[in-house]
N, C-alpha and C positions, 0 to 999 in steps of 0.2 A: 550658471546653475539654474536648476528649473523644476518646479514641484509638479508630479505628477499623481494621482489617484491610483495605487497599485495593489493586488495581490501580494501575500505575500512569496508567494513563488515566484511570483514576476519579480518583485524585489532582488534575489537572491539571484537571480538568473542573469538581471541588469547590473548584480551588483558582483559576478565573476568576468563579465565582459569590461567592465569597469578597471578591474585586476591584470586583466591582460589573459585571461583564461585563452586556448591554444588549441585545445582536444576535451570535446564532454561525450561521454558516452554513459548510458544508462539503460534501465529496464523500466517499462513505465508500470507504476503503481502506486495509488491513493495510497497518501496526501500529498506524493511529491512531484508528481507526473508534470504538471507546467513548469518546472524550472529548468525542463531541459528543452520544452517544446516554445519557452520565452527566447532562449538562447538563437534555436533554428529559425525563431521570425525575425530579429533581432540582427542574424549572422551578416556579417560584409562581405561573405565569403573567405575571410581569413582564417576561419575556426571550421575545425571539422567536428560535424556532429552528428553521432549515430545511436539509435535502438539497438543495442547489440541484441543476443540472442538471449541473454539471460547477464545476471549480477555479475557471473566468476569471469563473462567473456569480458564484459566493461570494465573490471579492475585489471584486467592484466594487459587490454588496449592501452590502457591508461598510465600504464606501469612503464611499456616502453616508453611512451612519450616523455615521461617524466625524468627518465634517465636518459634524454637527449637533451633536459633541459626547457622542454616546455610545461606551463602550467597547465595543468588538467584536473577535471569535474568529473565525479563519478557521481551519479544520483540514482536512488532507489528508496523503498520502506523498508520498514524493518525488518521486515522477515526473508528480504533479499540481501539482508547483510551474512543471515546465515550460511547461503548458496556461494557468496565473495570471501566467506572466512578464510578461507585455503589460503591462497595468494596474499590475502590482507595482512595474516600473521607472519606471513615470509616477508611483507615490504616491510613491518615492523623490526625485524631483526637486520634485512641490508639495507635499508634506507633508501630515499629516494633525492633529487638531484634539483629539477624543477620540481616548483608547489603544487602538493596533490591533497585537494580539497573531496573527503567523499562525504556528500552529504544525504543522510541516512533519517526521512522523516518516521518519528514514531505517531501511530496511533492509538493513543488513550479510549476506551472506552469500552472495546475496541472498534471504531464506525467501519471499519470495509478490509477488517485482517482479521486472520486465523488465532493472532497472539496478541495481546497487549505489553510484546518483552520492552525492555529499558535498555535504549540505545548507550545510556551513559556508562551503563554496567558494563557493556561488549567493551568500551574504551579502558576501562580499569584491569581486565582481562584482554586485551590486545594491546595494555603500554601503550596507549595513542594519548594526545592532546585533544581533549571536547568541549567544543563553543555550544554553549544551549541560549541562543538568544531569547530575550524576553518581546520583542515587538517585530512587524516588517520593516520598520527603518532600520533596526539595528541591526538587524538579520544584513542588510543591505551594507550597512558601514561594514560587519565583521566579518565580512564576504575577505576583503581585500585583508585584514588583520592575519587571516586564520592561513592565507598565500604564506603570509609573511614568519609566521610563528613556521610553520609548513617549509620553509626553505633556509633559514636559521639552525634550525633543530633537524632538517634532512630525514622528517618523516613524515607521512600519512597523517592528515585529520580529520576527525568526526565533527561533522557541523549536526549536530542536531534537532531541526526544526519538528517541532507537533503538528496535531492539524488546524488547531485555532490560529498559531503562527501561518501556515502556509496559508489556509483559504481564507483567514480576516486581511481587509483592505484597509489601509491606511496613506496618509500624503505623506509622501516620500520625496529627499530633496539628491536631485539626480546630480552626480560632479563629475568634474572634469576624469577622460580616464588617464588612472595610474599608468606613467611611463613601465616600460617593459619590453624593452628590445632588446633581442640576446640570439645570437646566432647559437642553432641549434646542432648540437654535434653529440656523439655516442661516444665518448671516449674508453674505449677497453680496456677493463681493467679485470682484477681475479676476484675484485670485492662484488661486483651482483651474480656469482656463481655461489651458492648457497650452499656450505658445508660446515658438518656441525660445529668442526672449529670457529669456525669465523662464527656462528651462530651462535657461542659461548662467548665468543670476545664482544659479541655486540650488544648480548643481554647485560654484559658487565654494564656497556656504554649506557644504555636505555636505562639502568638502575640509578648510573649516576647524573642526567641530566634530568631525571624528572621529577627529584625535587629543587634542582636549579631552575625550570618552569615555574615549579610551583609557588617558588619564593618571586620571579618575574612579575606573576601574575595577584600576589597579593598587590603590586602598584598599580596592576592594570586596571586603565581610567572606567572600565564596564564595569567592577567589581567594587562597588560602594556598599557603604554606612550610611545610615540618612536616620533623621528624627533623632528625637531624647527619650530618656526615659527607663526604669528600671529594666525592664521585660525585654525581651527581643523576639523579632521573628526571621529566622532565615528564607530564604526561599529562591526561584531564577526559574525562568523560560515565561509560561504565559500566565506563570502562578501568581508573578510578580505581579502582572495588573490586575489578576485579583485581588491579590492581597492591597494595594490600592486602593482599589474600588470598595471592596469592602473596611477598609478603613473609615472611608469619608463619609457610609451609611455608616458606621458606628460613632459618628460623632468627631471624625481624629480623634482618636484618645490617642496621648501620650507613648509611645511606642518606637525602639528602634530597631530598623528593617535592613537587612543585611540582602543587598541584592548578590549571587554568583551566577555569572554567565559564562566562568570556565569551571565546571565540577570536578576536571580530572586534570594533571593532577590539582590538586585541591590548595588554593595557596591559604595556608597555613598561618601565616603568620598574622594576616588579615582577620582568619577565623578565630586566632587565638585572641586578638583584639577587643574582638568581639565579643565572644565571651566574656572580655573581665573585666567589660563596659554593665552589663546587664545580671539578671539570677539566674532566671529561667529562659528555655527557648524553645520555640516551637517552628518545627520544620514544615512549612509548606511546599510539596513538589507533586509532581504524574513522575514517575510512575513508580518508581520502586526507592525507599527511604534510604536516598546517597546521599544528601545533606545532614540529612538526622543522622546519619551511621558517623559521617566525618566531624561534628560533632561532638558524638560520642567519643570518638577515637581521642580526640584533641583533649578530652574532659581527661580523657585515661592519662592520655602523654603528657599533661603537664600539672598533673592534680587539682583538676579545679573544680568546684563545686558545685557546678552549675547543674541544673533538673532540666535535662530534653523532654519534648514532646513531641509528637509526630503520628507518625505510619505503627511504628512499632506500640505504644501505647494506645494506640485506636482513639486518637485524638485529632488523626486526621482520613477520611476517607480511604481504605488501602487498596481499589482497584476500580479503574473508571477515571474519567473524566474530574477534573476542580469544577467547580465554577463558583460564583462571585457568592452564590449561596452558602454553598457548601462553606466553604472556605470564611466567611461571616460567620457562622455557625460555632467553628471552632477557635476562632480569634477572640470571638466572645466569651466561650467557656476559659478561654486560656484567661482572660483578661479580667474574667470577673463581670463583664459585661449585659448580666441579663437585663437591666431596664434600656440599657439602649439596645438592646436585640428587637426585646417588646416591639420598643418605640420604632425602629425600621422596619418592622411589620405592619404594624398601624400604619407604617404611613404608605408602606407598599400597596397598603389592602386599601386605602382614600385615594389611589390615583387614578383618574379615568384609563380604562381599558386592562387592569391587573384583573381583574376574578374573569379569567379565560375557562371554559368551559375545557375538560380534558382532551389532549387530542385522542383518536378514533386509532384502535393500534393497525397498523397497515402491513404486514408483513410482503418481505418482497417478493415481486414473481418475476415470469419470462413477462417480454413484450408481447401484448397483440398481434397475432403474423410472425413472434421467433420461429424460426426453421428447427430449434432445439427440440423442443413442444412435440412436433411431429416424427422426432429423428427417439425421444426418448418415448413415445406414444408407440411407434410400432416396435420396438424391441419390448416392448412392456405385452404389447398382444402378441407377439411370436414366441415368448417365452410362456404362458399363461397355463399352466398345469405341469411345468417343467420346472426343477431346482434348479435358481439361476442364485446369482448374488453379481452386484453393478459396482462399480469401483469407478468413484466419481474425481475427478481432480479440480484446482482452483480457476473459478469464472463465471463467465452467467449462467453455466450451467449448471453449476452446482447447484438452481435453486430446480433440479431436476429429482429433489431427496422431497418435494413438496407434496401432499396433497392435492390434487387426484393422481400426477404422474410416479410416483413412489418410486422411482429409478434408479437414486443414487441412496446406495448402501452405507459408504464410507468417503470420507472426504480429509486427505490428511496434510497434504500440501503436493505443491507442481508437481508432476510427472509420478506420482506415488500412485493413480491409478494401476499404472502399466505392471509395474512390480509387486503390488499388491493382490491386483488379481490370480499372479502367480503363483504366491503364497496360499490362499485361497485355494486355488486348484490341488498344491501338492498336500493339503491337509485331508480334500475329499474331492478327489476324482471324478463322483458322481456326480457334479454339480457342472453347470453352464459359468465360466466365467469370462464375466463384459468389463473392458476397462472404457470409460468417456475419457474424449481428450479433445480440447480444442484445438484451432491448428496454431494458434500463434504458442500454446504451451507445450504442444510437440516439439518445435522447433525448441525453446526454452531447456525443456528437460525432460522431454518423454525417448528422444532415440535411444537415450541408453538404456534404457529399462526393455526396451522392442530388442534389443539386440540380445539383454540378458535372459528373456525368454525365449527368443531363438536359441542360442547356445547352450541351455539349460534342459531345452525341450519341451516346455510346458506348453497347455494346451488351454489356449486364451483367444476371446474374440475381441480385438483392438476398432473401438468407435470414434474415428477421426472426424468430431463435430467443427466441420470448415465452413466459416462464415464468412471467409477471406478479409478477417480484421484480426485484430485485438479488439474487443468490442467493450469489455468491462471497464477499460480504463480511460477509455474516449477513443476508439477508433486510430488507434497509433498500427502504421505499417510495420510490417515483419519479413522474413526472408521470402515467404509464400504470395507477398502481394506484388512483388515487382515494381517496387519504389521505395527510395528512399529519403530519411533524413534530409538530407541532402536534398533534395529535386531532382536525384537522379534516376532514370528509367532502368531498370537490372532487369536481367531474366529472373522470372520467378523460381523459385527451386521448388520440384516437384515431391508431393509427398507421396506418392504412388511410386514414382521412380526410388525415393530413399528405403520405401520399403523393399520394393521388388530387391532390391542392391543388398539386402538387411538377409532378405533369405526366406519371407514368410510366403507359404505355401498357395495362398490367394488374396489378390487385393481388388477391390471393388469400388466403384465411384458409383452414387445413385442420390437420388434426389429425394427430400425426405416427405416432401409433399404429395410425394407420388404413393400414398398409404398401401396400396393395396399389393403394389410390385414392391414395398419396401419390406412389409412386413414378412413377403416370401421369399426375400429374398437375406435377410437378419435369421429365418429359420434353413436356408439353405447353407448359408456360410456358416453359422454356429456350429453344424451337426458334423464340418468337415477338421481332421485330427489337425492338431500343432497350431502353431502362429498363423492368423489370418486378420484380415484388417475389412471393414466397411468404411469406406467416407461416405459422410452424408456432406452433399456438398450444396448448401443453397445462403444468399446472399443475408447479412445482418438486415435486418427490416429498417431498420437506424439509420441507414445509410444506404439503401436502396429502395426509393419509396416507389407505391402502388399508385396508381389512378384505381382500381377496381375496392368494391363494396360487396359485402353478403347482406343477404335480407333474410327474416323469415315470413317464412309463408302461412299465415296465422289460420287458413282453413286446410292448411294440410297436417301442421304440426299438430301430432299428438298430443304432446306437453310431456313426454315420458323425462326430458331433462338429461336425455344422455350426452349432450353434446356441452351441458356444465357438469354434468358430474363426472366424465372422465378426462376433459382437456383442460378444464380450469383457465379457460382465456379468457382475461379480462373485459374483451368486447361483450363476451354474452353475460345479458345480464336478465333480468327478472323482472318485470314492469307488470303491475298488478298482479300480480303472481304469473304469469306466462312469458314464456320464451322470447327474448327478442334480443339483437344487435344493435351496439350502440356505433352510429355510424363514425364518429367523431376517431375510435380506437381501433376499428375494425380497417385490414390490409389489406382484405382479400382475400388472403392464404389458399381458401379453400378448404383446410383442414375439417372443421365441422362439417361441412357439406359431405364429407366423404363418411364420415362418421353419422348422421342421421340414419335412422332405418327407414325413413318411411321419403326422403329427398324434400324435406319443405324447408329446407335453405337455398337458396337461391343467389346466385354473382348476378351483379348488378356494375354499372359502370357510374362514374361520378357524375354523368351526362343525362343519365334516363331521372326522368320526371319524379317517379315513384317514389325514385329512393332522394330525390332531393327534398321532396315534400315530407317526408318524414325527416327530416333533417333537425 
């Protein structure tokens, strides 16, 4: 055994190869993206591991395997558990063979998703078993538990990590791996053919072992009681070391703390315990009040007298993020605690380096040099006294809805550009309708929505923003880049061809840098009827770096400022009140340059003098 300094996604990811994991496939998306991408550096080659194309493709890769008998990883956030529901609810009803771990990070807050839903909740509505660990090592120990719960019980689990879980690092002690050698074979049978009968005889089974889990899991060794004391606090995942933390700033006071790091089913008999240890009790959890609810219930089911506190009484924050604060805050009020609140104040406010001045709000933009910029920049001027409306989808382009670039109209999730534009169009005809799509979320979830405006007939201009990445979530390969997971070299699948195959009337490849042919060429395709597609096709700036610089030219620029007020690139900035490039952020692009009226931007190389000296 041997302690290493880990992520918590590394953790998890060491801690299914640990298990014997067989097959992981995922969709990457913050906060969970490195658990699948620890697994691929990690691999001996015994494990197959891929980016599928989206959530629903990776559970149902995942599905077979597991009905041969091997174990498998499905990894996504939360809002690609909604896109996997389909398949998910069918393994819940026929079961599965080998251990089928999906693990489903949520994000509180919400830091880099559309929703802040409660993973735990989808588990009480899909009849699953859900581990919500409290640290990265345990995350790491209940890696191989959650296999084991998972091929006993011959279903699907939700491992549910947050993002404090997944991105805090902790030393982690690495063990031997769990034996797991099983010759894999598909034995056919009538039982994974999915018919309602059998889907009635299986919900009976599901009704009746899940509170035989639940009664399993009130012994289970993660699910403790700790401290004395009349009061209690319940709580589980990263809340727990809040609640910790903020104990030890209030002094320990007296207090017993009821950790659960399985919330569904809920072992009961533990909770009821517990209860009739203490009076009152206050739920600490992210995100949505399943403790306090269960609770509740137990108060109803077995008459007892106890006064919850929580989410529902607004005694504890009810959307966003814990933290040590917060959560201090209401342990106090719960506890009667206001001179040691005081007194943790006081002492916060005497520690060298606490009175931080506020941070400066930053909102996010494109990169310096994104190809986006320029791609949303001329559909912005091809459109300009014409009813248009821009139907934006999930990525970096979304922050294409910003100030100066005003592009994106609507933003509703993956591939809902494509369809939504359509909508759009058949409400008012008169209008220009643009859907954005990048290329790795075409592939994901936009062909079908392309095919339902073909077949439908609607009359949409389709913007395939290809930077030949997945670029939001760290540059993860997709069907379009011709590599895989794996290290292996694949043809790339062309998205010109899938269109052409699809049926739309004109498809076009152009490069977005190129303003001047783009923006006539964004008002030539618009004006033409039916399904038509532009790609702007030019490289993530992240991963394709420049040697080349702009300069301004301070005796030719006018100061008119057009080249910040309509592109909003971060490089141009304001030095004494006049226009200038900061060399440090600036790619090259070229963009401004095309954009000045009067040409006092200037390309420069990393080599010439000029532009060194101003460096």
């Amino acid at each position: 055994m041997k302690k290493e300094l880990l992520m918590g996604n590394e953790a998890m990811g060491l801690g299914a190869l640990r298990a014997g994991v067989s097959i992981v496939a995922g969709y990457p998306g913050t906060p969970s993206t490195e658990v699948l991408e620890t697994i691929a550096k990690h691999n001996d080659g015994s494990v197959h591991v891929e980016w599928s194309v989206n959530e629903k493709a990776a559970m149902e890769v995942a599905a077979a395997a597991s009905y041969n008998g091997a174990r498998s990883l499905i990894t996504m956030k939360q809002v690609g558990l909604n896109v996997a529901a389909d398949p998910l609810m069918s393994l819940t009803y026929i079961g599965i063979k080998g251990g089928m771990v999906m693990l489903v990070a949520d994000d509180p807050g919400p830091i880099s998703s559309q929703t802040e839903q409660d993973t735990r909740r989808f588990g009480q509505f899909a009849k699953l078993p859900v581990f919500d660990p409290t640290s990265p090592e345990e995350a790491y120990e209940m890696m191989a538990e959650a296999y084991d719960i998972s091929e006993r019980y011959h279903t699907p689990v939700l491992f549910r990590p947050t993002t404090r879980i997944c991105h805090s690092c902790a030393s982690v002690t690495l063990r031997e791996k769990l034996p797991y050698d099983r010759e894999f074979s598909f034995d056919k049978d009538p039982k994974w053919v999915i018919f309602p009968k059998l889907a009635y005889e299986n919900h009976k089974t599901i009704e009746r072992q899940m509170p035989k889990l639940g009664e399993e899991w009130s012994g289970y060794a993660r699910n403790t009681i700790e401290g004395t004391g009349t009061k209690g606090i319940i709580t589980g995942g990263i809340s727990y070391q809040y609640v910790k933390e903020a104990l030890r700033l209030l002094g320990n006071p007296q207090v017993r703390v009821c950790k659960i790091t399985t919330p569904h089913p809920f072992p009961e008999k533990l909770g009821v315990s517990f209860l009739k240890s203490v009076t009152d009790v206050l739920a600490v959890e992210e995100l949505d009040p399943m403790l306090e609810d269960s609770m509740i219930q137990l108060c109803g089911k077995y008459h007892l007298p106890n006064d919850i506190y929580g989410k529902r009484t607004q005694d504890v924050i009810c959307a966003g993020e814990n933290s040590v604060e917060s959560v201090k805050e209401s342990i106090a009020r719960f506890l009667g605690l206001t001179q040691a609140l005081e007194k943790s104040r006081e002492t916060a406010a005497m520690e060298p380096g606490t009175e931080l001045p506020p941070l400066p709000v930053r909102p996010p933009v494109l990169c310096a040099g994104c190809p986006h910029r320029a791609s949303f920049y001329a559909v912005k001027k091809a459109m300009e006294g014409q009813k248009s409306v821009f139907c934006g989808d999930i990525g970096c382009y979304t922050l294409g809805n910003a100030q100066p670039l005003d592009t994106v109209d609507t933003c509703l999730c993956m591939g809902a550009d494509v369809t939504m534009a359509q909508g759009f169009y058949w409400m008012d005809r008169t209008q220009k309708c643009f859907a954005f799509i990048g290329d790795s979320t075409f592939f994901a979830s936009g062909m079908t929505g392309v095919v339902n405006a073909v077949y439908n007939q609607a009359e949409i201009t389709l913007i395939v923003l290809d930077n030949s990445t997945t670029a939001m979530t760290g540059h993860q390969p997709h069907p379009g880049t011709g590599h895989t997971m794996m290290g292996d070299v694949v043809n790339a699948v062309d998205i010109t061809k899938i269109l052409e195959g699809i049926g739309l009337t004109r498809v076009v490849t152009a490069n977005p840098l190129e303003l001047e042919q783009s923006i006539q060429l964004v008002r030539e395709v618009s004006s033409l009827p039916g399904v038509k597609a532009i790609i702007f096709k030019s490289p993530c700036i992240a991963v394709t770096k420049t040697e080349a610089c702009c300069e301004v030219d301070s005796h030719t620029c006018i100061q008119c400022k057009k080249c910040i007020r309509e592109l909003g690139c971060p490089a141009l900035v304001l030095e004494e009140g006049k226009v200038a490039i900061e060399p440090s952020l600036c790619t090259g692009c070229g963009l401004c340059q095309q954009v000045c009226p009067v040409q006092a931007i200037k390309a420069v190389s990393d080599n010439d003098s000029s532009h060194t000296e101003g460096k």
